[in-house]
N, C-alpha and C positions, 0 to 999 in steps of 0.2 A: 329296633328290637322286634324279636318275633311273637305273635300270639298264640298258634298252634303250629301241631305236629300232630300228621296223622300216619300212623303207619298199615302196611298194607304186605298179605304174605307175599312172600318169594316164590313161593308156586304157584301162585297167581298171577301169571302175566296179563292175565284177562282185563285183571284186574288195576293195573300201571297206570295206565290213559287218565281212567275215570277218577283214581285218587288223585292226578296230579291237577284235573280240570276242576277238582273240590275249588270250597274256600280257603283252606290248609293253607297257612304261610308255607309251611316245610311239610313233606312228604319223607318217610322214610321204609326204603321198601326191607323185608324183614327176612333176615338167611337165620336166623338164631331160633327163637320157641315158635316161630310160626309154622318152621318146617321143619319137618320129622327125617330121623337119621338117613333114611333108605333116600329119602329126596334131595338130599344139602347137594349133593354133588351139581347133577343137574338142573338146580334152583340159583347156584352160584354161576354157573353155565349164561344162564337165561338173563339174569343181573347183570352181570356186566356187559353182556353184549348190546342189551337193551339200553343202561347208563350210556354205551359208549354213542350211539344210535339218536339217543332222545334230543329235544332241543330243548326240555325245560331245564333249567337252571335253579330249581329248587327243591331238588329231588335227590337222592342218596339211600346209603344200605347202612343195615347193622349189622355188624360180622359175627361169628358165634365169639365163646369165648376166647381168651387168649390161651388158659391150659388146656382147651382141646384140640384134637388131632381136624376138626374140621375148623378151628378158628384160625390154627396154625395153614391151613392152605389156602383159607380165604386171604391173608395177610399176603404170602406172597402170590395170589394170582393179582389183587389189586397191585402190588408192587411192580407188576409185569404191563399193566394196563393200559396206563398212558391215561389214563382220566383224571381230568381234576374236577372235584369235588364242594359242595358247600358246607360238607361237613363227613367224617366217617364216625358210624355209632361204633363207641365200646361197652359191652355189657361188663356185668361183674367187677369191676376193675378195684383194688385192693389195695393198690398202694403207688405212690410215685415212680416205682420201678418198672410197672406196668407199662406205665406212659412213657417213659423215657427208651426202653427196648422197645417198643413200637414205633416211635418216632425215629427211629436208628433205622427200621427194617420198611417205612413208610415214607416218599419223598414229600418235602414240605408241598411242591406243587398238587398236591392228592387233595390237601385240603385239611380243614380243624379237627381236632376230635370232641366229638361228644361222649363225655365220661359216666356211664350211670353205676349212682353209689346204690346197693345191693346189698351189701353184707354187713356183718357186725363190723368185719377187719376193716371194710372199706367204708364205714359210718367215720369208724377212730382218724382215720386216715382221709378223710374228703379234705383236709382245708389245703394239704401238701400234693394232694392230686386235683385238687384246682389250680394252685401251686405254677403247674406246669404252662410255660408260655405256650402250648400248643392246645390247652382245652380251653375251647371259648363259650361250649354247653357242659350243663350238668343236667342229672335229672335222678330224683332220688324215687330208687324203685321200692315203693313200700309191701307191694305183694310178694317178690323173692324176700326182701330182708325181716317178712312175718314165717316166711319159710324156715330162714335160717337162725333166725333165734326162737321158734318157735313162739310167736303172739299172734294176738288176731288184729284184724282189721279196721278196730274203730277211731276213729279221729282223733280222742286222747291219748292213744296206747303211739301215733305215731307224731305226736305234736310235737317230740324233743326230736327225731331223726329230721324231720321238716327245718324246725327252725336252727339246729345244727349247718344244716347244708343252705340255706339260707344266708345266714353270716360267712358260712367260708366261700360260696359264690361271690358275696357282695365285697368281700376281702380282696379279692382276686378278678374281679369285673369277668364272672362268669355270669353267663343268661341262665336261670336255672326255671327247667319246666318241671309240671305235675306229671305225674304219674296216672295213668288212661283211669277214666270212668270204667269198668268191667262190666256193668250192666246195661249196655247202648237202647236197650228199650226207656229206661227213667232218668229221660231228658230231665227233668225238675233237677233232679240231685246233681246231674253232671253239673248244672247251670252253678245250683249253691253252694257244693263244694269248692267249685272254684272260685267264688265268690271268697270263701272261708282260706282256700291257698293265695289268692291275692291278699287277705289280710295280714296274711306273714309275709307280705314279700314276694312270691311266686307269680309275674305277670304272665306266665304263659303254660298253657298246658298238652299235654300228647293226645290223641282219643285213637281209637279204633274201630269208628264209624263214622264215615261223612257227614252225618244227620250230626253228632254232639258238636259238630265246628262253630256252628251258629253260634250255638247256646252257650259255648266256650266264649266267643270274640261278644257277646251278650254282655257275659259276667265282667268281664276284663273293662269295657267301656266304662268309664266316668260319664256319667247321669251329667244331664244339663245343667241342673241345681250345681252338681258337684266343681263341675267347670266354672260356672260365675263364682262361687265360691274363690275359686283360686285365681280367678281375673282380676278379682277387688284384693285380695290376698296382697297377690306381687302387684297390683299398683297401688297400693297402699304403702307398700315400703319403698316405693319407687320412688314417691311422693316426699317421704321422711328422710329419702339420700341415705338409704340401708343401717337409717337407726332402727333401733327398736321402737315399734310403734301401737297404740292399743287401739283396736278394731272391733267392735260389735262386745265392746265391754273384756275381750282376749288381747294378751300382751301378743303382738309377732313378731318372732324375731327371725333368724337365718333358717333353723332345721324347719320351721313352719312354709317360709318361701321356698324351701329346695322342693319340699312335696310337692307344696302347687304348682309348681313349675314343671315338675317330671307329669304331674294331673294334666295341664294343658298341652302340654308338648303331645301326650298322647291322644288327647281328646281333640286336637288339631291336623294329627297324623291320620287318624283313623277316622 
């Protein structure tokens, strides 16, 4: 599993090298709100020639929309490309129809998609567009989908779109990232909220500055405490021959071991 995602404009080639030398599990370089209409042409230019060029292998783009005239050409110039991919971002995306005309106009050797849910339509609709055996990321974008229903931005007003896509990621064994810190000066906050999206479920998040990755793969870490915790955990049931068994005055049973288990796996990994 991945921890971060940091993306980086499309008119910034300047800029390529240095996000991909980050600590950023995944890089996603950006043709969609990063670059402005007058630029998408020779911003999509510059992407794929670059993709086709690079040797890291964890680097990829986000294409615009699919109902636009520039999402619509980025689709077939990748289709023409001969790249294969770790993943291709789709913004906005609506409905399983979405994914499956894309999949049609995209060869599977290109790579996964990454689905970000965005709208009302595509809140109602995330668990069938996870659904799709070609998306293996999601990532719920709470700044457009305060756009489109018109809300704001505070942590309870998006607690039900989170834990929504949450379960239909976990439904569907999609990896489901947060959506970027937007104030890359207050490290503190990027660290906590993602503390706060880990506790619903969200082990990885996007940023759009190299400086939040730390602080990102920070939050995400299981604390030393947290890891013994889960060593004594699963060898305690290990101990019982996977009865149920009572530890530190706590009954543990199965859903208690699976945690710890996923705690160590990680805290082992990283």
């Amino acid at each position: 599993m991945f921890r971060s995602l940091l993306f980086v404009p499309g008119n910034r080639a300047d800029r390529f090298e240095k996000a991909c030398a980050s600590a950023a599990d995944l890089v996603c370089i950006d043709l969609e709100d990063a670059v402005g209409a007058s630029d998408k042409a020779a911003a999509r230019e510059t992407v794929l020639t670059w993709l086709l060029n690079t040797q890291h292998k964890h680097v990829s783009l986000r294409i615009n929309g699919l109902d636009t005239e520039a999402g619509q050409t980025d689709i077939a110039a990748l289709a023409q490309s001969g790249l294969s991919l770790p993943y291709v971002m789709v913004p906005k995306v609506s409905t399983q129809a979405d994914m499956e005309a894309l999949d049609k106009r995209l060869p599977n050797g290109i790579g996964s998609f990454f689905a970000i849910i965005e709208s009302a339509v595509g809140l109602v609709n995330c668990d069938e567009i996870f659904a799709h055996s070609r998306v293996a990321y999601g990532l719920y974008g709470s700044i457009d989908y305060a756009g489109d229903v018109d809300c704001d931005q505070s942590w309870d007003t998006h607690l039900y779109g989170h834990s929504r896509c949450v379960a239909a990621a976990a439904a569907f064994d999609v990896q489901l990232f947060g959506v970027p810190h937007i104030n890359v000066r207050d490290l503190d906050d990027c660290e906590a909220s993602t503390r706060r999206l880990k506790g619903l479920g969200i082990h990885a998040r996007s940023a759009i500055h190299p400086a939040q990755i730390d602080r990102i793969h920070a939050a995400l870490m299981p604390s030393q405490t947290q890891a013994d915790e889960a060593r004594r955990i699963v060898e305690a049931y290990q101990v019982a021959n996977g009865n149920v068994v009572l530890l530190d005055g706590k009954f543990v049973e199965a859903p208690i071991v699976k945690r710890a288990q996923r705690i160590l796996a990680y805290f082992d990994r990283h």
